[in-house]
N, C-alpha and C positions, 0 to 999 in steps of 0.2 A: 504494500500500500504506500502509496507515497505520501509525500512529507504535508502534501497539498490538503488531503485527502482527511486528515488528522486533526483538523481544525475548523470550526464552523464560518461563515462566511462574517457575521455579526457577532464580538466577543464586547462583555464591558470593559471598560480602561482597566489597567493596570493586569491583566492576565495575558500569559504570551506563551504558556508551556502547552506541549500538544496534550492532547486528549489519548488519553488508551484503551486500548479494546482489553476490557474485561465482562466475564460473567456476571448478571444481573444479581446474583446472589451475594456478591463482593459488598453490596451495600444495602443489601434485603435479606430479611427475616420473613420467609413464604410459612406461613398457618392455616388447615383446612378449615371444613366448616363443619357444622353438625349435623350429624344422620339422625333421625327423630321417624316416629312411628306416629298416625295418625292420631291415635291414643293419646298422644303424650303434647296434643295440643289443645288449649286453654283459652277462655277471655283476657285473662291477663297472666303478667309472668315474664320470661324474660322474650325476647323480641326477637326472633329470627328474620335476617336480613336476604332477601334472594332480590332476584333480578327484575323482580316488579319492583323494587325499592330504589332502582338505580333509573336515572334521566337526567340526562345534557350533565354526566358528571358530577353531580348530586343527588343525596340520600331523600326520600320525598317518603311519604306516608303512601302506601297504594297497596291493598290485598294484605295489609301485617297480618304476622304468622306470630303468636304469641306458644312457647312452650313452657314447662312445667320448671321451675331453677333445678330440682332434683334430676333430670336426665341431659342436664349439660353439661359437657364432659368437653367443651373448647373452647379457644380463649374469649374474654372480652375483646371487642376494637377497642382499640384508643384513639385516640384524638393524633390527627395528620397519617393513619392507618389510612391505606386503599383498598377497596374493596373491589374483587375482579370476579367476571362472571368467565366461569372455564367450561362450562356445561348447559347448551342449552336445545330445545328443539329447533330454534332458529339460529340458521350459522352466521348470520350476521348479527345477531348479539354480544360471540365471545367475544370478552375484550374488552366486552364494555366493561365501564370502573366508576367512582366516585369516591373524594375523597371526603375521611371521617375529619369533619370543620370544628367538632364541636367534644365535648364528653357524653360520651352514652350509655350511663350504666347499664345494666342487665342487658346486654346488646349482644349477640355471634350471628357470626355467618351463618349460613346454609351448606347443604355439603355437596352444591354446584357452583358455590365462589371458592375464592383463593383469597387469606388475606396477605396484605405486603405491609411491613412492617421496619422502620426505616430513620434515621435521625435527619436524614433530609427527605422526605415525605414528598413534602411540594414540588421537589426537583422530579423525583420519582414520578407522581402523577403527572406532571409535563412529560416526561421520556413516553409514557403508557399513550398519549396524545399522539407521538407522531407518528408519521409513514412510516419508520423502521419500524416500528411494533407490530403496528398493521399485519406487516409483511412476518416478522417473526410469529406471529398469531397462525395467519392462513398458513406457511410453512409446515407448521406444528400440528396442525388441527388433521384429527383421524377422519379416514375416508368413508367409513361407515357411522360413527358417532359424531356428533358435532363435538366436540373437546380439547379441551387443551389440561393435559395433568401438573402436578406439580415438577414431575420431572424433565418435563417439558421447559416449564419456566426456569429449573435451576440452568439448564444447559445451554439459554439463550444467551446472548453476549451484544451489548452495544460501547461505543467509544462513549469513555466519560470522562467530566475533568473531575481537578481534584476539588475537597470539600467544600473552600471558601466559593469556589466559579460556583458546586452546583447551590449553594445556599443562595445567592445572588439571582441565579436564572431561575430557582423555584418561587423564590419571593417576586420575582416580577411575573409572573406567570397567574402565581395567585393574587394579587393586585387586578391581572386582568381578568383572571376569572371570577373576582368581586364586581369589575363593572360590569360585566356579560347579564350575572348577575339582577344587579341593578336595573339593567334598563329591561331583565324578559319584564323585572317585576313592574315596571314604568307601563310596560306594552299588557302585562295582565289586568292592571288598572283601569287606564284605559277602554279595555274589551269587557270590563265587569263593567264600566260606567255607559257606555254603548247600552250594550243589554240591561243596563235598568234604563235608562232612554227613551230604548224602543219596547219595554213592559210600561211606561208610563206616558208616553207622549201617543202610542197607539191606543185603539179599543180594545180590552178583554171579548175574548168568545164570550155572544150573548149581551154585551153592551154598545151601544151607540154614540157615547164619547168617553175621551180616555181618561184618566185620572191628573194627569197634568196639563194644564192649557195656558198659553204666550197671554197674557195682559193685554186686556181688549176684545175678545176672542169670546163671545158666549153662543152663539149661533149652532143648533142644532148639526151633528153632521148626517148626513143622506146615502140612505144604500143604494148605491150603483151595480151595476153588471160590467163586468171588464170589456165588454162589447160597446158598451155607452160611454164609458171616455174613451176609450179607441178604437183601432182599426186592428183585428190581429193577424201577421200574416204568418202565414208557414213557407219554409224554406224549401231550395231544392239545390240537386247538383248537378251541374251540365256535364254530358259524356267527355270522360275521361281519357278515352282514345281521342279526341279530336284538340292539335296540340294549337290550333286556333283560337280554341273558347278558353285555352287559359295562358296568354299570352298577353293581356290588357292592363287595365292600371285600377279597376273595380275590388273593394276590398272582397273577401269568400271567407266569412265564419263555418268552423266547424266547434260543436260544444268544448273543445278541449283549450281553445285560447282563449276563453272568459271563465270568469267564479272569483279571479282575485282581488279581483280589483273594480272600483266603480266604474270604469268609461274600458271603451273597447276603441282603440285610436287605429290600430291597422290589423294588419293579415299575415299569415303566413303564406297565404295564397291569393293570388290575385285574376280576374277572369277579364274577359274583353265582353264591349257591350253587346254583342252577339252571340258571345256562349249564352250574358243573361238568356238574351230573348228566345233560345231553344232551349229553356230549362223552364219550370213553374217558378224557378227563384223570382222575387223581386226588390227592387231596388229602394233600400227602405233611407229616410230622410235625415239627416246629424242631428241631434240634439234634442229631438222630440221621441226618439225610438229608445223603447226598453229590452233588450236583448233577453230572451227567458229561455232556458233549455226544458224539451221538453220533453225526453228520451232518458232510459237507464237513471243517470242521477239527475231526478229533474231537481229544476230551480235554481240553478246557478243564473245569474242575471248580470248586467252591463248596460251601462248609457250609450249607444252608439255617439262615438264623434266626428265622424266621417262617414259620408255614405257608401253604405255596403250592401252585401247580400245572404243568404245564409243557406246550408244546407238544410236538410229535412231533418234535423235534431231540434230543430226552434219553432217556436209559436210566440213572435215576437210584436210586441204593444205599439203601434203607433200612436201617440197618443194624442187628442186631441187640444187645441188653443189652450185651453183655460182649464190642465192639466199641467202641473210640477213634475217633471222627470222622476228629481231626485226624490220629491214623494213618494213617488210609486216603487222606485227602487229602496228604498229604506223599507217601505212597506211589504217588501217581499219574501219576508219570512210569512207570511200569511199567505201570501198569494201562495209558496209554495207548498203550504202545511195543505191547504184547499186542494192544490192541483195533484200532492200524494192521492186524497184520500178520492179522488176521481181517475186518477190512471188506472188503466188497464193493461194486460196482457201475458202473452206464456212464456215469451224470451226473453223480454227484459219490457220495466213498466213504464207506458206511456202515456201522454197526456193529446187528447186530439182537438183542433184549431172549436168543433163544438162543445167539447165541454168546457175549454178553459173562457167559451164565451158567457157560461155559467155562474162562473166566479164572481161571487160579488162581496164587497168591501165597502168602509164608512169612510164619507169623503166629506172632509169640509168644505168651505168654498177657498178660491183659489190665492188670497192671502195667505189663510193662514196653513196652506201646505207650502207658499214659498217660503214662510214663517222656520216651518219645522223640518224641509226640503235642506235648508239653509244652516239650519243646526247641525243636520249627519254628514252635512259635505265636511265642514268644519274639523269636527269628530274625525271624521275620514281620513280628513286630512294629517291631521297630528297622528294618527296612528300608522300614517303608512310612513308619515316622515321620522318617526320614532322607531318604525321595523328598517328602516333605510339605514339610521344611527346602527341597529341591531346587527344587521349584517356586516357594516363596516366595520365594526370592531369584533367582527368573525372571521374578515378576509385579514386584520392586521394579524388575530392572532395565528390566523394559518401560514400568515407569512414571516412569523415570529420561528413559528415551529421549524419552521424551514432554513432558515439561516440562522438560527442559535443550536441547532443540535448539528452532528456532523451525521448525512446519511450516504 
């Protein structure tokens, strides 16, 4: 290996000695988990830890397994312990880890984790992070059981520096694992305040206004038919052998490039205005069209911002004047809960251009949904620019990983 090779691309000051390849065990303490019989599990008692316990590298409450203190026979965690999942039905779980943040008395593993045990922990949980591991994982893992054993881990080996480097890169690591952290918990807020929003700014099934209402605003709301503020159209797809009808500049939705996000701005595919005219598609208008899927997962929805066209997975809202867009798109967890419990069929459940004509909903008049239109844009907005924040400090930490370990 060469000399080059030895050393990570980003080191903090004052460090300049290479890195050595040694055995992961050189600086780990590997502990199974515990084997327990059905029996031997209780309402309360000490807490067995498995792999429902473990997401985004943190220990979370989900399915706890409480057993009896009398049949545990292996260690507590401690605190900066990692907890690693070696065994599971799904082979894209091994590997997973999270590290122990906190004290957890009456706490062990399960006896499909591994725990790691370590004076630099957080260094440790960084290494368990990168693509070398990955790779020593799948290397490792048996071809008929999804697994990695402990003998497996003692005989893995990455470059590492010496104590003071890994103290340093563990602690910035856990720093940014604090703000990761931070802002899911920024973005879970957010999503909890949305959903109470949209449980108070809409009507309850069975009532005809909602429990919260914009100042000034007393005026009865009126049930409509999703056919009486709009026009709905259903999509189509022009023949795909003919490399004419899709050589144009017309956007061509299929259900799979909307759901995330509120507006649908282009396409991955694009038709010419001729395939439209030999296909049933039609060409629906910017800014007054609610894009609604209406096929397998229905209700994923979209504000058209561009005029487009759509296949036959849609039954899309054109909405009339003195209808709010983003009303109606906010308002579409109803619409879709309605257009479940009317789909039919034996392959997959669909919703058709007459019944979603069925559909009816409580509309106020058209202030006060630009009122409340105008709130979820808002909403919207901080939360996509809050998952924006999110991700960027996912790409730094993947680019952290990458030029502070040596792979």
């Amino acid at each position: 290996m060469t000399e080059k090779r030895l050393l990570p691309h980003i080191r903090f000051s004052g460090f300049s000695d290479n890195w050595e390849k040694e055995k992961i065990v050189s600086i780990i303490e590997i502990y199974s988990g515990l084997t327990y019989k059905p029996e031997d599990i209780q309402k309360f008692g000490t807490l067995v830890l498995r792999s429902s316990n473990v997401k985004d590298g943190k220990i979370i409450n989900c399915n706890n397994v409480y057993v009896s203190p009398s049949v545990v026979n292996s260690k507590n965690v401690q605190k900066n312990d990692i907890v690693l999942v070696v065994r599971n039905g799904s082979k894209n779980l091994i590997g997973k880890h999270a590290l122990i943040n906190a004290d957890m008395k009456n706490t062990v593993i399960g006896a499909f984790m591994s725990g790691l045990r370590s004076k630099n922990g957080l260094f440790v949980n960084a290494l368990l992070d990168t693509v070398t591991f990955k790779r020593e994982v799948f290397k490792s893992m048996g071809a008929t059981i999804n697994q990695i054993t402990n003998k497996d881990l003692r005989s893995m080996a990455f470059l590492i520096p010496k104590t003071c480097e890994q103290q340093k890169i563990g602690s910035l690591f856990a720093k940014l694992d604090r703000l990761l952290d931070l802002q899911q918990q920024k973005l879970d807020q957010l999503e909890l305040l949305k959903k109470a929003l949209l449980q108070k700014l809409f009507p309850k099934q069975g009532t005809e206004i909602p429990e919260l209402r914009f100042k000034g605003f007393e005026d009865e709301w009126k049930t409509n038919a999703l056919q009486e503020i709009s026009k709905i159209v259903g999509g189509g797809t022009p023949d795909t052998n003919k490399a004419d009808y899709w050589n144009g500049d017309i956007n061509w939705y299929s259900p799979t490039e909307i759901g995330k996000k509120p507006f649908a701005y282009s396409s991955n595919k694009k038709i010419s205005k001729i395939g439209l005219k030999k296909s049933s598609a039609k060409l629906l208008p910017a800014n007054k069209t609610v894009l609604f899927t209406s096929r397998a997962g229905i209700g994923d929805m979209a504000i058209l911002k561009t005029p487009a066209a759509t296949n036959q997975g849609f039954q899309s809202l054109e909405l009339k004047d003195n209808v709010c867009p983003y009303f109606v798109y906010s308002y579409g967890f109803e619409i879709k809960r309605k257009a479940k419990k009317l789909a039919s069929g034996s392959t997959f459940l669909e919703i058709s251009n007459k019944d979603m004509k069925r559909i009816t909903l409580e509309f106020p008049n058209v202030k006060e949904q630009q009122k409340i239109g105008n709130l979820f844009a808002k909403v919207d907005r901080l939360i996509e620019l809050e998952n924006k924040k999110f991700s960027n400090l996912k790409q730094v930490k993947k680019s952290l990983l990458q030029n502070m370990f040596v792979e």
